[in-house]
Each structure stands twice: as C-alpha cells, then as structure tokens.
N, C-alpha and C positions, 0 to 999 in steps of 0.2 A: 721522313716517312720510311718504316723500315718494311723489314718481308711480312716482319709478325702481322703490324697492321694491317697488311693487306690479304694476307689469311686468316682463315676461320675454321681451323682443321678439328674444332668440337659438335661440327655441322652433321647432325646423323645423316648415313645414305635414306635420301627419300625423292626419287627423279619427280612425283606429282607436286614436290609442295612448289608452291607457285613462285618463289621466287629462284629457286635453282632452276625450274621449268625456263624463267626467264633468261634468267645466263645462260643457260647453255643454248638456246637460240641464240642470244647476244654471239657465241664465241662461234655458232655455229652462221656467220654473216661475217665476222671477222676474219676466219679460217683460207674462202673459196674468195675472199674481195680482189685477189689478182683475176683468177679464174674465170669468175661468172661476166667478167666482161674485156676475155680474153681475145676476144676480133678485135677488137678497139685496140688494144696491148699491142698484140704482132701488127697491125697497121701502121702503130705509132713509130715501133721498132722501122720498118719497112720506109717510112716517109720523114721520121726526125733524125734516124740514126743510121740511115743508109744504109741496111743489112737485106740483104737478097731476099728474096720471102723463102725459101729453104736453112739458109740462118735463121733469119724469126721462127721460124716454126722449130728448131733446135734448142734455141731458147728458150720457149713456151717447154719443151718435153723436158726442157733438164730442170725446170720447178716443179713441174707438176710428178718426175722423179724423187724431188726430193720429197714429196706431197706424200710419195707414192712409200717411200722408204719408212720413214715416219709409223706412218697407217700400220704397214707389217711388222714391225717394231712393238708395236704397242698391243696387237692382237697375241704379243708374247706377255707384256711386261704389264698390260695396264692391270691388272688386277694386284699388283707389288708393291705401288708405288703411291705415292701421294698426287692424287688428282692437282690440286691446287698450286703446286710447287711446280710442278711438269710444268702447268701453263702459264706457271710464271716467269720462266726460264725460254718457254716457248714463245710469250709476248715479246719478251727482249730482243729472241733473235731473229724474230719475223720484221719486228721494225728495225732493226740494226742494219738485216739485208737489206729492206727497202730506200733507210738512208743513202747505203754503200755504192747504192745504185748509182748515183747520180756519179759515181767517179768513169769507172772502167768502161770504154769504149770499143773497145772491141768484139765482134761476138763472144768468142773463145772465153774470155773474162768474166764478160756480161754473164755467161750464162751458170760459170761456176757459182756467181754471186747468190742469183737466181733458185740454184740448186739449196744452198744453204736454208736461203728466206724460205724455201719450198719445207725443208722440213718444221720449221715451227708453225707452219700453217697447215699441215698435215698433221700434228700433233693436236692443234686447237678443233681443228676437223671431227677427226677420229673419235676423240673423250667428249666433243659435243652431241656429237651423232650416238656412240655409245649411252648418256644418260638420257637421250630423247626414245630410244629404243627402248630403255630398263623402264618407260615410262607405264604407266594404267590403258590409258588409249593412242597407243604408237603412231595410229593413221592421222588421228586427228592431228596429234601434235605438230609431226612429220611435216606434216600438210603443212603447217602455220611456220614452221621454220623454211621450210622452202619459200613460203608467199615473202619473208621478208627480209629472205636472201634476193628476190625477186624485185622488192621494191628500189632496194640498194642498187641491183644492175641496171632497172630503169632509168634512176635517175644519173648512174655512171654513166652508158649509153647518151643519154641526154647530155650531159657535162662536157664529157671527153673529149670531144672537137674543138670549142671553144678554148677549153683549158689548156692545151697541145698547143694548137694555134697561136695564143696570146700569150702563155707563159712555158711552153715549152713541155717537152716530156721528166724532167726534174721534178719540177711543181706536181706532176701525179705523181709522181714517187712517194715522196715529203709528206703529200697526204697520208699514202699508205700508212708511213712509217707513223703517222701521228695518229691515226685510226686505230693501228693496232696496240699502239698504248694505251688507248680509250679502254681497254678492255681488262687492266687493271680495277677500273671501278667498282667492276662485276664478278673482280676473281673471287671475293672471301662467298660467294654465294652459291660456287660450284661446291659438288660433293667434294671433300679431300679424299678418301677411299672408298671402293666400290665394297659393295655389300656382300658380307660373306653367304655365299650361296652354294659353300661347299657339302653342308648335310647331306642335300638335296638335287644333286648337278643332274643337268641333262644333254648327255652327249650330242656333237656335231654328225649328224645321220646323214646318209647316202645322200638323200633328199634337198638338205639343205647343200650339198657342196654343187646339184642340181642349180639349184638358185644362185648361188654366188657365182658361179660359172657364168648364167646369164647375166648376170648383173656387169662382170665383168665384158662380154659382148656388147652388151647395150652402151656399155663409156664409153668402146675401144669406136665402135660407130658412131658415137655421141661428139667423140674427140678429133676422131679424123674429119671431120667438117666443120665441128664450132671452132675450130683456131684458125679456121681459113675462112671464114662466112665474112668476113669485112671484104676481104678480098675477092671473093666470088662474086660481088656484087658489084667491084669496083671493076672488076675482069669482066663484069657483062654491061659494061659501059653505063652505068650511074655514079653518081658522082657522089663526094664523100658525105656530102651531108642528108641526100637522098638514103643512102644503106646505114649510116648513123640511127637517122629517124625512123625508117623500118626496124631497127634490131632496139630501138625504146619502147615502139609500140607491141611489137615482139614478147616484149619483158612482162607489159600488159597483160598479155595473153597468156602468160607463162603464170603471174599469178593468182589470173582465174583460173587455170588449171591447177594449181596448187589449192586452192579454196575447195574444189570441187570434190578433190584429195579429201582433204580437210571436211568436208561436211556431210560427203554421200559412201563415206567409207563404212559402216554399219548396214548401208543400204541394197547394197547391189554386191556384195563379194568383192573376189579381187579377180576371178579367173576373165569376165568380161571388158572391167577399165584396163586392162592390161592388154588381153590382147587387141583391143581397138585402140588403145595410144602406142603399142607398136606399131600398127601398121599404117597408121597416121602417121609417125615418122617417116617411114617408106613413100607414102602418096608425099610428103612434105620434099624428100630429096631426088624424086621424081621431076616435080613441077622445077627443080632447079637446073635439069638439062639440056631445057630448049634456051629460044631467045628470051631474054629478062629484059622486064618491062618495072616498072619503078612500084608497080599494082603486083603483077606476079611475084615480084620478090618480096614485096611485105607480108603476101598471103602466107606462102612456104613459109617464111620467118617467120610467124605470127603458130603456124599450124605444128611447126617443129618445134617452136618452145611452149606449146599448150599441152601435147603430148610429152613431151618430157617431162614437164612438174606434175601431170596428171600419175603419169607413171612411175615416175621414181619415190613418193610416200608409201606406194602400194609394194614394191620391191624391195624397200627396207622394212616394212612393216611386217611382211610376210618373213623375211628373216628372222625379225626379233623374235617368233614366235615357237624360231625350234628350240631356243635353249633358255635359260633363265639367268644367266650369267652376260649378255650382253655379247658372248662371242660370237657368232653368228652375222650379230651385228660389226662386229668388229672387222670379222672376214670380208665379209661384202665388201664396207667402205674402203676395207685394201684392196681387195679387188676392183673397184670402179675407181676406185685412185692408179695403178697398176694400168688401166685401160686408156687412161687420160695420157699418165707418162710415156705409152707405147705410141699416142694416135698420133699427136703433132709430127715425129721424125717416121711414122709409117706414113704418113701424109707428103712429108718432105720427099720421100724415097721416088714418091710415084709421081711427084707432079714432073710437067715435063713443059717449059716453059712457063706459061700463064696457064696450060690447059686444066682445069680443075675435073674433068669429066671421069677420070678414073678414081681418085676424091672417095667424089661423088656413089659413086659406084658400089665400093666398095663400103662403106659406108649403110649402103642399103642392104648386100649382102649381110652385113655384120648385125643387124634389126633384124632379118630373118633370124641364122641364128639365135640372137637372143630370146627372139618368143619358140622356139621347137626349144631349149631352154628351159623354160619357166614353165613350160607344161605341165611336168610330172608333176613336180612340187603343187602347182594349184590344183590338180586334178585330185591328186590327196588330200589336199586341205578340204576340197570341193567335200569330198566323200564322207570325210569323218566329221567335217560341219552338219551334214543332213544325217546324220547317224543319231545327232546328238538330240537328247529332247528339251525343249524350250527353258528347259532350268536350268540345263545346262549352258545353254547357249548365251 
C-alpha cells in the first residue's frame, strides 16, 4: 500500500460534501483521544507509574504543548501545503509516540515522548477543526463533531479502569497507537488543499482576536481542572471507580450538550447559550469546594462537561464567521490548544500537597474572564444580525 493509494489530492475543496464532512470529524476524534480523557491519563501515570501528581500533570502539558505548537504552526502554513500529506505524516507520528510510550519510564522521558505524539495530534486537530469551520452550517456540524469526540470519551472513561487494572497502562497506549492509524482509512477523503480565497479575503479584525482571547481563557480554566478531576475526586475521598463512573456519565452529558449545540444553534443566537454555559461552568467548580459526596461529584461533572460542549460549537462557530479563509478558525484552536498546554504545569505550580482548592479557584476566575471576553464580539454579532432583514438572514 503506498502514499498515492491512500491519497486523493484530485478531491476539490468542498467542507459540505458529506464524506470529507465525515473525515474530518473522524480525524477531529482521533486528534484530542489522549486529551478528552485526560483525568484517566494523569491518574493512570500517578497509580501505574509512580509519578507525583505534579509530574503527571507536566506530562499531560508537555503533549498538550506539543498539541499547542502544531496548532500555531499551521495557522501560518495551512493554506501552503497539502492537507492530505500533513495528515499522513501526522498519523505516523501520533502513533509512533504512542507506541514509544511504552519504553521510557521516567517523567523527564515520558514527557519529551509525549511532546512529540502531541504534535501530530495537534496537526490532525487543527486541519480537522479548520474544514468543519470552512463548512455551510459550522454550529451544527461543530456540535456533531464534539458529540462524537464525546462518545469516544464515554466509552474511554468507561474502559480505563479495567483496562489499566488487568493489562496495565501499555495496553492504553498500543491502543492509541492502533487508533490513530485507523485514520489512514479516511485520509484520501480529506481536502488535500484549502480553497483559494484569495480574490476575496477578509481580514482578522479587532473583534475576532476579542474572541480568540476568550477562547483561550476558557481552555486555560478548562485545563487547569480537567487534568486533575480524577484526582479531585479521588482527594475528596471516593474511590476510583466511584469518580471513573461519574466522569462516563459526565461524558453523557457533555453530549447532550453538544446535540443542543448541534440543534438549537439557528434558534436562539449565540450571546445567551454562552453566557449561561460560562457560568454553568463557574456554579460547576463551585459545588467542587466543599465536602464531595459520590451525588455532588457526578452533578459538578456531569454540569461542567454539559457546559462545555454546549459552549464550545458556539465559540468556534462564532469565529469561523469573521474571515472566509478558515483563519480565525485556525487561531482560536491555537489558542485553546495554548490554553491546555499552559493549564496542567499552572495547575502543577499551585497545588500544594493534595489541596486542589486553589485549582479550583483559579479556574473559576479564568470562566469569568472568558465571558467579559466574548462580550464585544457577540454583542456585534448580536447588532448586525437584527440589522439585517429576513433575506438576509
């Protein structure tokens, strides 16, 4: 089998037709598969590999750097280059790292390996997120590619215990590495180059570096508590299969909230679903500071990951809309990659023993920012939608 066969670089750019619609969801599941059930991850590090939870949480940032490096990279280059090749270079080395894995034991190692694997899943990210953006209806899609980044974490979530337990943290590795060559299958069905939109460009405005801004606040809060949520729960005396099970049914809820994305995105604007899944996240890392009951922690879990996939189709969506080129889009996703890479070792900085309460804290601070953020941008958007008359619209 060679490269040719598995490209199709006579594929015109068209993000609606439904089967690149589908890759690039496919790649955009393959991308975050370490990530989206990153508590499990730094738990597994912390309980199979005997690394402090301040190592784990070092490890998790130096992938989600490389996640992060990738992203910014490509908000330079993606429009140069061959879509389809990128990701075929990207698959290789996203499962190469994850094989690798299984060698080097020690943080320091571990996490350089990590960093690597980090950038081809930051690559696969990026060009997926990018043609789901360049797409006809962004929200809706959005919406569908999160729900089934979502199902994947559920059933992770669900897995990971077991799997760990009985065959070790190797065996998740292995998978990974075999996961993400699944995604050769689907590579000849991505665009190989993005669509020339130079006639016609429309520049990155004040407005939209508004939004990417927030967007990058919302990961950095997002990230300072999802790489420790295994452990906050394990730190408030439940036990590992108790906060396992809460963070599947979590997952649940994450995407019904992505559906919701997905279906009532036409309906209601974006200025409302947003700022009520912000500050749902806020009430969500609130209920995390008292005593944790096996009930209160699946609610918080359950209320933090429903806001978040509520929120986040509507955050990319609203970027795709300033520019026609995808950049916007581009920026964002390096920026909430950026936000992810910073959060694990600002996380690490502050804990102080087992106390997660500063975390925490901080975290909630960082949700505020994000919606004083997003303001101006929706408040714009808000104005020149009602401006417009119903043909337009």
């Amino acid at each position: 089998m060679t490269i040719n066969y598995l490209l199709n670089s006579s594929l015109d750019f068209n993000p609606d037709r439904r089967a690149s619609r589908y890759a690039a969801i496919y790649f955009g599941v393959l991308g975050p598969a370490v990530f989206i059930v990153q508590p499990g991850f730094v738990q597994s590090l912390v309980s199979e590999m005997n690394f402090s939870e301040a190592q784990a949480g070092y490890v998790a940032s130096a992938e989600m750097w490389g996640i992060a490096v990738a992203t910014l990279l490509l908000t330079i280059g993606a429009r140069y280059v061959n879509w389809q090749r990128v990701l075929f270079f990207s698959v290789l080395v996203t499962a190469l790292g994850n094989g690798v894995s299984v060698m080097p034991e020690g943080p320091a190692s571990f996490a350089g390996v990590r960093f690597i694997t980090g950038l081809g899943s930051g690559t696969m990210i990026s060009l997926s997120f990018t043609a789901i953006g360049l797409s006809r209806d962004s929200d809706r899609n959005f919406g569908f590619m999160i729900m089934w980044i979502l199902i994947y974490g559920a059933i992770g979530f669900a897995c990971m215990p077991a799997i760990v337990n009985i065959f070790g943290l190797d065996a998740l590795l292995l998978f990974w590495a075999a996961f993400n060559l699944s995604g050769l299958a689907v590579l000849r069905f991505m665009p190989a180059q993005p669509a020339d939109t130079q006639q016609n460009p429309i520049k990155t405005t004040g407005l939209a570096w508004y939004a990417i801004s927030a967007l990058f606040f919302y990961f950095l809060a997002q990230g300072v508590v999802w790489a420790y949520l295994f452990l906050i729960g394990v730190n408030g005396g439940l036990g590992e299969e108790t906060v396992a099970w809460g963070l599947t049914i979590s997952q649940l809820l994450g995407i019904t909230g992505a559906v919701c994305a997905a279906t009532l995105a036409n309906r209601y604007g974006r200025l409302m679903p947003l700022q009520v899944g912000i500050l749902s996240s806020i009430v969500a890392l609130l209920m995390l500071l008292g005593d944790l009951s096996a009930s209160l922690f699946a609610i918080s879990v359950c209320l933090f990951n429903f806001a978040w996939n509520k929120t986040h189709p509507f955050m990319l969506a609203l970027l795709a809309d300033f520019d026609n080129e995808g950049r916007a889009v581009q920026l964002g996703v390096a920026a909430q990659m950026l936000g992810l890479a910073l959060a694990p070792a600002l996380a690490a900085i502050l804990l102080e023993g087992a106390d997660y309460a500063m975390v925490i804290w901080l975290g909630i601070i960082l949700f505020g920012l994000s919606g004083l953020f997003i303001l101006p941008p929706l408040l714009r958007k808000s104005v020149a939608t009602d401006a417009q008359t119903p043909l337009e619209r």
